[in-house]
C-alpha positions in Angstrom: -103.8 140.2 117.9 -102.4 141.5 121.4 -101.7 139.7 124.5 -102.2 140.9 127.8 -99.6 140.7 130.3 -99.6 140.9 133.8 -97.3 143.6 135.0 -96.1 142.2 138.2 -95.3 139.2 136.4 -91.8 138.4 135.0 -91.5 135.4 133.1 -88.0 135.3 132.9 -87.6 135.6 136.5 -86.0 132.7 138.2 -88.0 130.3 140.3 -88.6 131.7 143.7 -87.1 135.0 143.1 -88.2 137.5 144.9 -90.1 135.7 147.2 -89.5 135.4 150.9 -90.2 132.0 152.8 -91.6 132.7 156.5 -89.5 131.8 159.7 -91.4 128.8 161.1 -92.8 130.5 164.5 -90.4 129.3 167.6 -87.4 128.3 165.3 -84.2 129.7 166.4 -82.0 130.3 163.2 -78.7 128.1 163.8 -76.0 130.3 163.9 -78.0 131.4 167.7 -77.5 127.8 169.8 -74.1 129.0 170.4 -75.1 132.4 171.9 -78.0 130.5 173.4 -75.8 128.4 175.5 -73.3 131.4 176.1 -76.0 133.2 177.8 -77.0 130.3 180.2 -73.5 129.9 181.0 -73.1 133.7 181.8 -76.7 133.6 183.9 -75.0 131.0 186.2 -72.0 131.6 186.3 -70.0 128.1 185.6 -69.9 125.7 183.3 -72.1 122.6 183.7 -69.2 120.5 184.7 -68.2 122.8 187.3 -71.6 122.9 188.4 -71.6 119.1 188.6 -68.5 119.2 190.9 -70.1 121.6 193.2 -73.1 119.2 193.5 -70.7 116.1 194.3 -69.2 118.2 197.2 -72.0 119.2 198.6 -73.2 115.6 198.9 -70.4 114.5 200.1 -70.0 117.3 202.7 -73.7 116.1 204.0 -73.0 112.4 203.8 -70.1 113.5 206.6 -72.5 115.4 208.5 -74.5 112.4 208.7 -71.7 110.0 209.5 -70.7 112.3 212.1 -74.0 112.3 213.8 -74.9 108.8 213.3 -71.0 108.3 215.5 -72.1 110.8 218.4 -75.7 109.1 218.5 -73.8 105.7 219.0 -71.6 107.2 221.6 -74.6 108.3 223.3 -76.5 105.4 223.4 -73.0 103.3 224.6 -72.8 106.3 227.2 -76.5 106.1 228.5 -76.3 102.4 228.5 -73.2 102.3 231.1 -74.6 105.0 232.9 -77.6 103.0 233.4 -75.9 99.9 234.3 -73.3 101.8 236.5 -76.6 103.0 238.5 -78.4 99.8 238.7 -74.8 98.4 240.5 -73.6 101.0 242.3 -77.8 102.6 243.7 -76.9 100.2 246.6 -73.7 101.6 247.9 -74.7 103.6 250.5 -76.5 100.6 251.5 -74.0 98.4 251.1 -71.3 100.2 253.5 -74.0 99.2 256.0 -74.0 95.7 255.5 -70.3 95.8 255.4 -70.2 97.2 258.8 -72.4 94.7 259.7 -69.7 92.3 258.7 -67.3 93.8 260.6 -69.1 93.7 264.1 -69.3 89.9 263.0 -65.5 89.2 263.0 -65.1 92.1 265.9 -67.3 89.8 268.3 -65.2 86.7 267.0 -61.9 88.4 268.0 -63.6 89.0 271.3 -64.0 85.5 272.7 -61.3 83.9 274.3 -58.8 82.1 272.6 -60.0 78.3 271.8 -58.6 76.0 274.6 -59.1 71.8 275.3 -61.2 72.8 278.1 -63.0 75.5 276.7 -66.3 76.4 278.6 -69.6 74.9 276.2 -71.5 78.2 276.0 -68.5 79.8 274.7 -67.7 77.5 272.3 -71.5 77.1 271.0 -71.3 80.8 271.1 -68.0 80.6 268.7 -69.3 78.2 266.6 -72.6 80.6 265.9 -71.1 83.7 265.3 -68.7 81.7 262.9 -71.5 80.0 261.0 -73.4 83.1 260.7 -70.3 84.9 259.6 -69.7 82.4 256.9 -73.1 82.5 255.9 -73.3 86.5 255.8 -70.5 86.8 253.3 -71.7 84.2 251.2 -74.9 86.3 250.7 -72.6 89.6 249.5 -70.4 87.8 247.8 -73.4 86.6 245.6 -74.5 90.6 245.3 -71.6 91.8 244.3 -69.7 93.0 247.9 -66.5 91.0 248.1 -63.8 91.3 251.6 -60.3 91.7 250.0 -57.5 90.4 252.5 -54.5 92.8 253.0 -52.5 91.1 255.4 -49.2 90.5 254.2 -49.5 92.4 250.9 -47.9 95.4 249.7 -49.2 98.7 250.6 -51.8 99.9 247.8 -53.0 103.5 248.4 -56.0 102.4 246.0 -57.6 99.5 248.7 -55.6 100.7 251.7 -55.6 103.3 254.1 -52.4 103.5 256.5 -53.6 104.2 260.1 -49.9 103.9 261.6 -46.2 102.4 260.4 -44.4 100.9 262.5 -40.9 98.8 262.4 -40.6 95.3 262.0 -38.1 92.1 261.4 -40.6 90.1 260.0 -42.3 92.3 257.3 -40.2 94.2 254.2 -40.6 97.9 254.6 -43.9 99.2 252.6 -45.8 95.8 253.6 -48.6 95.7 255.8 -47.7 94.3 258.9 -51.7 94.1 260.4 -54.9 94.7 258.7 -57.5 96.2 261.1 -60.4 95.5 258.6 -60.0 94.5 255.0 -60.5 96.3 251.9 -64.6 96.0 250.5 -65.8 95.9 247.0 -68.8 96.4 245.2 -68.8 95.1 241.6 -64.8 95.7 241.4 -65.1 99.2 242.2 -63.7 100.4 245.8 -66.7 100.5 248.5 -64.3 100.5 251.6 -60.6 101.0 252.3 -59.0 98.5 254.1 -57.3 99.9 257.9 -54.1 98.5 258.5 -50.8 99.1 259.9 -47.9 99.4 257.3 -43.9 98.2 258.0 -41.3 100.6 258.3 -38.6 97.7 258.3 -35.9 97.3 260.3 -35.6 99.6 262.7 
């Protein structure tokens, strides 16, 4: 009795011989991760901790650029805020000089009258007496808004309150002092509204 044999069959083939096992579909075999990751790092250029660096100094380059403007916008605002405060003191001035002359004409009419005397004539004194109170009363309203008279009588000459209308010698007043002060020195707010006119010592002569 014969036994028929399939041709393509070997029995004494190993196990799995011959036969080929399929690539699962989307499987890279392993030896290709490292050329994988070689290729990235050639498509950009740097390695990822280079990259990383970059990153940081671009962050830190635009956190300056922030800082930077944030500073001027502060500066700005402190700027616009003392403009505007500069102009709410100093919109008067113009007016002010007025007023200040006003002043003047005040202590001009008081240096007018006739020296005080025992005998003095009533309308004369009444009229001193007026011209004195409203005086006293008329600084008192600039001194509240800011205008303020600064003496210069006896002081040392200050080309920044006074202006020198003449020099002249003298025994009694140190050279560079002013010997008479025509009108005194006006500010508004601290800030120079009016040179003072006065008459500076030359000294000895």
């Amino acid at each position: 009795m014969t036994h028929d044999t399939d041709p393509t069959h070997n029995a004494d083939a190993p196990h799995g011989a011959g036969t080929h096992q399929p690539q699962a579909e989307g499987q890279q075999p392993p030896h290709d991760a490292p050329a994988a990751e070689a290729a990235a790092t050639a498509e950009t250029g740097a390695e990822p901790s280079d990259r990383i660096a970059e990153l940081e100094a671009e962050v830190a380059a635009m956190r300056e650029k922030w800082m930077r403007a944030e500073a001027e916008m502060q500066n700005l605002r402190t700027r616009t805020k003392r403009e505007i405060e500069d102009a709410r003191q100093y919109a008067t001035q113009k007016f002010a000089r007025d007023v200040v002359e006003a002043a003047e004409n005040l202590k001009r009419a008081l240096a007018s009258l006739p020296a005080p005397t025992e005998n003095e004539d009533g309308i004369i004194k009444s009229m001193r007496e007026g011209i004195e109170s409203t005086e006293r009363s008329f600084l008192g309203i600039l001194e509240r808004n800011g205008i303020v008279a600064v003496d210069a009588h006896g002081k040392p000459f200050d080309a920044n309150l006074h202006q020198a209308m003449a020099e002249q010698h003298s025994d009694e007043h140190a050279a560079g002092t002013v010997m008479q002060a025509w009108t005194p020195a006006w500010t508004l707010h601290g800030r120079l509204l009016k040179p003072a006119m006065v008459v500076v010592s030359k000294g000895h002569a």
